[in-house]
C-alpha positions as CSV (number, residue, x, y, z in Angstrom):
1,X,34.5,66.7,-34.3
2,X,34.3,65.8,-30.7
3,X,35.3,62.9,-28.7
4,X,33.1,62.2,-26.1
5,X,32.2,59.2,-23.5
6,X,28.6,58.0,-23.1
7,X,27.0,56.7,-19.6
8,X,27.8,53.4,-20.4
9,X,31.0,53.5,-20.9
10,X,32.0,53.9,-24.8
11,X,34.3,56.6,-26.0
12,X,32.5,57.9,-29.4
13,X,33.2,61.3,-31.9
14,X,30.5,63.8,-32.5
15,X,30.4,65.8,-35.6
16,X,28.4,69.0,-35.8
17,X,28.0,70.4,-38.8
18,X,28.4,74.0,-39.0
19,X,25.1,76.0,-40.0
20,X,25.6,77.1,-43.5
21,X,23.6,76.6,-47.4
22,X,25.1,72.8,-48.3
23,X,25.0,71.3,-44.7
24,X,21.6,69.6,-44.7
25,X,23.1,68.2,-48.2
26,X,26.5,67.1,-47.1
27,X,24.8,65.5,-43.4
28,X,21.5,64.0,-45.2
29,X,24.5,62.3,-48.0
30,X,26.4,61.3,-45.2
31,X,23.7,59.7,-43.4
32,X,22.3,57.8,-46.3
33,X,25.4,56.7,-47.7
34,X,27.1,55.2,-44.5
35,X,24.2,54.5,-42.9
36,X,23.8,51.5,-45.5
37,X,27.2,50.2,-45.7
38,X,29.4,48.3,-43.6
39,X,33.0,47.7,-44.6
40,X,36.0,47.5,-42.6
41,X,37.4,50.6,-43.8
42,X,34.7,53.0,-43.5
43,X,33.8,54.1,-39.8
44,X,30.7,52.9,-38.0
45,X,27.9,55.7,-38.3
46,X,25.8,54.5,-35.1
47,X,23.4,57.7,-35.0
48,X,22.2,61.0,-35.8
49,X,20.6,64.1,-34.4
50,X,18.7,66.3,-36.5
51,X,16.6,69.0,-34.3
52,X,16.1,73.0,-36.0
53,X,18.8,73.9,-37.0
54,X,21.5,71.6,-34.9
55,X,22.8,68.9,-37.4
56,X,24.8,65.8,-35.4
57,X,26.1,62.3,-36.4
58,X,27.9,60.2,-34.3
59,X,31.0,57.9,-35.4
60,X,33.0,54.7,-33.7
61,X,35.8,56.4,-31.8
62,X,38.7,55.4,-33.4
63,X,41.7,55.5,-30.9
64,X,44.5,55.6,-33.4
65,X,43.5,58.8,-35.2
66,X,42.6,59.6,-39.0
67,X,45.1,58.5,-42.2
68,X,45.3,62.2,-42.1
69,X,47.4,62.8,-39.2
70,X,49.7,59.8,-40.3
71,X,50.4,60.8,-43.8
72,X,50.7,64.6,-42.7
73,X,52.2,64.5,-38.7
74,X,53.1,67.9,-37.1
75,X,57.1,68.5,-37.0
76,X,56.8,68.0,-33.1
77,X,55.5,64.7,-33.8
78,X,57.9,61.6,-34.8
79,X,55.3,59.9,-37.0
80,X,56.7,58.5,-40.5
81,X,54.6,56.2,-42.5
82,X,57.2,54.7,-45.2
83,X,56.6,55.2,-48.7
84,X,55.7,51.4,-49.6
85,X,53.0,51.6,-46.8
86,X,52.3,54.9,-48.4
87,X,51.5,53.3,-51.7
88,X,49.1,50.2,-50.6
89,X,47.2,53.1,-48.7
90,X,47.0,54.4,-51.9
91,X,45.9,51.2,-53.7
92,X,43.5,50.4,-51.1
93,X,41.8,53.8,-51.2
94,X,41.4,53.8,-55.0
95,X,39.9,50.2,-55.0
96,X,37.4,51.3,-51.7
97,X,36.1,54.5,-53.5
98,X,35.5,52.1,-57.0
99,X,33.8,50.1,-54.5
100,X,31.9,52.7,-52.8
101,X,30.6,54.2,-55.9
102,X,29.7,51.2,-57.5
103,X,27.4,49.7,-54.5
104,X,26.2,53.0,-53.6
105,X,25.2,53.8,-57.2
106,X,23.2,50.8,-56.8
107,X,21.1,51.6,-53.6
108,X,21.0,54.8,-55.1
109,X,19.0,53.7,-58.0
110,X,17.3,51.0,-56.4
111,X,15.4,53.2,-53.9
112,X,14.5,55.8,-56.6
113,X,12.7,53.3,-58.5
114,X,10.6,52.4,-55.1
115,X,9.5,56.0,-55.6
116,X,9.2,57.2,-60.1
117,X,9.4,54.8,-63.2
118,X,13.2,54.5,-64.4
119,X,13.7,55.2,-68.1
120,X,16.7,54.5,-70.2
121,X,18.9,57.1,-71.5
122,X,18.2,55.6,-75.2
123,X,14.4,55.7,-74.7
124,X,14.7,59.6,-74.0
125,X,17.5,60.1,-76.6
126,X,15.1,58.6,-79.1
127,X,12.3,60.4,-78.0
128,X,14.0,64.0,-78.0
129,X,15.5,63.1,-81.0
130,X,19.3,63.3,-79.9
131,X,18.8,66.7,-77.4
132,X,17.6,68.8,-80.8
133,X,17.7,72.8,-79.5
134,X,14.0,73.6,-81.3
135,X,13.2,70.9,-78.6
136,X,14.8,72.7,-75.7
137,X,12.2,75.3,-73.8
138,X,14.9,76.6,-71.5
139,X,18.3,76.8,-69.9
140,X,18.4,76.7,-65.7
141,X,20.9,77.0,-63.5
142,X,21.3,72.6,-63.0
143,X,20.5,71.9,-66.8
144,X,18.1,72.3,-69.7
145,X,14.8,71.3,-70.1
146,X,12.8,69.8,-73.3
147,X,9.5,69.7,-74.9
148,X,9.2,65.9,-76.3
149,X,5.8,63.7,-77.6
150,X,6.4,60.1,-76.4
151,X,4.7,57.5,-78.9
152,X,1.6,57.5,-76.7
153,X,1.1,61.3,-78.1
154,X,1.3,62.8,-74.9
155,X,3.3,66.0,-74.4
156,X,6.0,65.7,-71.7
157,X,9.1,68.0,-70.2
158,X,12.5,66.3,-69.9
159,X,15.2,67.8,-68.0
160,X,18.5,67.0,-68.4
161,X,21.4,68.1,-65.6
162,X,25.2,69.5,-66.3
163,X,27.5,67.6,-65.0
164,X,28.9,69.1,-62.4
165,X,30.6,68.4,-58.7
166,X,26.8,69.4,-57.0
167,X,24.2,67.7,-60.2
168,X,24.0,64.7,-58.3
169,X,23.0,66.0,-54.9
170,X,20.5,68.4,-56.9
171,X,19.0,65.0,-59.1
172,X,19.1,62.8,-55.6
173,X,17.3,65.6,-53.8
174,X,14.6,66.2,-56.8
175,X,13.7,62.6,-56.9
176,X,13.3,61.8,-53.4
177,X,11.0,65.1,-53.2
178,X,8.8,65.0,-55.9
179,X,9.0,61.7,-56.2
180,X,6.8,61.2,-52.6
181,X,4.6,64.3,-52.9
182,X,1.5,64.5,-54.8
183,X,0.0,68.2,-54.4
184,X,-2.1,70.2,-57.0
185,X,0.5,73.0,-57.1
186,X,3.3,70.7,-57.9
187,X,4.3,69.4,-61.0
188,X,3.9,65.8,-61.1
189,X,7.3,63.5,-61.5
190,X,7.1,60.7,-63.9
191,X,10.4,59.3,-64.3
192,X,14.2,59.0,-64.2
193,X,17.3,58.1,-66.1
194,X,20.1,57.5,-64.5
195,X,23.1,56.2,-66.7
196,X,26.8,56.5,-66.5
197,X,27.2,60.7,-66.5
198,X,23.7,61.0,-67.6
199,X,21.1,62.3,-65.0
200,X,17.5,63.1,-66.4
201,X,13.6,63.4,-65.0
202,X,10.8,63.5,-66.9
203,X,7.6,65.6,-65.7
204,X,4.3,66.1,-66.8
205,X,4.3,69.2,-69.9
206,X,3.2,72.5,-68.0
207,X,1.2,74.1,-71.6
208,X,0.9,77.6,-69.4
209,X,4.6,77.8,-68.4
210,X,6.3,77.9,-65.0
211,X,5.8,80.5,-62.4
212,X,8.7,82.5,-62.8
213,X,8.5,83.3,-66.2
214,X,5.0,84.9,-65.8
215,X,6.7,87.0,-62.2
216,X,9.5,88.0,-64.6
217,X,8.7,87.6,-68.6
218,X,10.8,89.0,-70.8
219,X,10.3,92.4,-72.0
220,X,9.1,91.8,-75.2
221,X,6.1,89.9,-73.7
222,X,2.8,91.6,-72.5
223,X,2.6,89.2,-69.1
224,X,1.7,91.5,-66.4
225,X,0.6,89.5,-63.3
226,X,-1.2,92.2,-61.3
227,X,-0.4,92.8,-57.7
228,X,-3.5,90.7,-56.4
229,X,-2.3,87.7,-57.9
230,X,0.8,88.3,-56.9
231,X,0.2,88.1,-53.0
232,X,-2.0,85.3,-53.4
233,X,0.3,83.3,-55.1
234,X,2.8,84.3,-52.3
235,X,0.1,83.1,-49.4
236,X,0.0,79.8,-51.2
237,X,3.7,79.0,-51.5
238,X,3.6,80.1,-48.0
239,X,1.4,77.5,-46.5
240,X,2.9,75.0,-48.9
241,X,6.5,75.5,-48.0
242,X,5.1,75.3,-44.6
C-alpha cells in the first residue's frame, strides 16, 4: 500500500498487488464487491488499474490509520484503545460482515441471473435423486459432477462444489465465464443454484466425455489419441485461449 498525492491536490493509497496465482481473484473480488457498496465503514474504492500484468486499486486516504495499528500499536507507540471500545469495535464488525454478506450475496445472485437460468437446490435434489453415487460420473478437484434426465428427457451434467475457503471464487468465476461465451468448443452453461452452502451449475451432457479423460484414460481403457490429434487439439486451445 502506498500513499500518494494526485495533481489536484488529494492525498490517496495505492495498492499493488503482488504478481502471484490468486491475485487476479483476490483484485477482480475486491473490485466487484466494493465497487458496489457504499457504507460508512468500508473505504471508498475510487479506481483501478488493470494493464499486463500490473494489478492497481486505489482507496480514500484515510489519515487516521487502519483498526489494525490501533488494536495492535508498536511498544514505541503510546496508543491504547480501552477494552469497552474494544468490544463495540467488535460488535460493529460482526454486524458489518452479516451485512456485507447478506447484500453482497444478493448482487451476487442478481447479476448471475442477467447471465444463466437460476435453479433451486430442491429442483436439482429431486432430479439427481438426493446426490445418488451411480449418478455421479466423476470426482474433480472443486466438486463432483452428475449424470441426471430432467422431466423433459434430456440428458444433462450437474456439478456440485465442496465447500471450501476458495469454492466460491471458483463458482463466481465459472458463471461469469461461461455464462457470456458461446463457442463450439465450449460446453454450453445452462444454469445455477445458489442456496445457503450449496453451489451447483448445470451444463449440457457431453455423451463422448471431456477432453482429459481421452489425453489420459485409464489403463484399463483402449483410448489412444494419436499424436496428430494431439497437436491439433493443442493449436485449437491455443487460438481459443488466445
Amino acid at each position: 500500500m502506498y500513499k500518494a498525492v494526485f495533481p489536484n491536490g488529494s492525498i490517496l493509497a495505492i495498492k499493488r498487488f503482488f504478481s502471484s496465482q490468486c491475485s487476479k481473484r483476490l483484485f477482480m473480488s475486491e473490485v466487484m464487491t466494493l465497487g458496489r457498496l457504499r457504507h460508512t465503514n468500508l473505504v471508498p474504492l475510487i479506481g483501478f488499474c488493470y494493464e499486463t500484468m500490473e494489478k492497481l486499486l486505489v482507496y480514500k486516504y484515510m489519515p487516521n490509520g487502519n483498526l489494525y495499528d490501533w488494536l495492535h500499536p508498536p511498544a514505541s507507540e503510546l496508543k491504547i484503545m480501552k477494552w469497552p471500545v474494544r468490544v463495540k469495535i467488535a460488535v460493529g464488525l460482526a454486524r458489518g460482515l452479516a451485512w456485507l454478506h447478506h447484500y453482497n450475496r444478493k448482487l451476487q445472485i442478481s447479476k448471475l441471473e442477467k447471465l444463466v437460468t437460476r435453479i433451486s437446490f430442491t429442483e436439482l435434489v429431486n432430479v439427481i435423486d438426493n446426490f445418488r453415487e451411480d449418478n455421479m460420473i466423476r470426482l474433480g478437484k472443486t466438486g463432483i459432477m452428475y449424470k441426471v434426465v430432467f422431466p423433459n428427457g434430456s440428458f444433462l451434467a450437474i456439478k456440485r462444489f465442496f465447500e471450501s475457503q476458495f469454492s466460491e471464487g471458483h463458482f463466481m468465476s465459472e458463471v461469469m465465464t461461461l455464462g457470456r461465451l458461446r463457442h463450439n468448443n465450449l460446453v454450453p452453461l445452462f444454469g445455477f443454484c445458489y442456496e445457503g452452502k450449496e453451489k451447483l451449475l448445470v451444463y449440457k451432457y457431453m455423451l463422448n466425455g471431456n477432453l482429459y479423460d481421452w489425453l489420459h484414460p485409464p489403463k484399463c481403457e483402449f483410448k489412444t489419441m494419436k499424436w496428430p490429434m494431439r497437436v491439433k487439439i493443442a493449436v485449437r486451445l491455443a487460438r481459443g485461449l488466445a
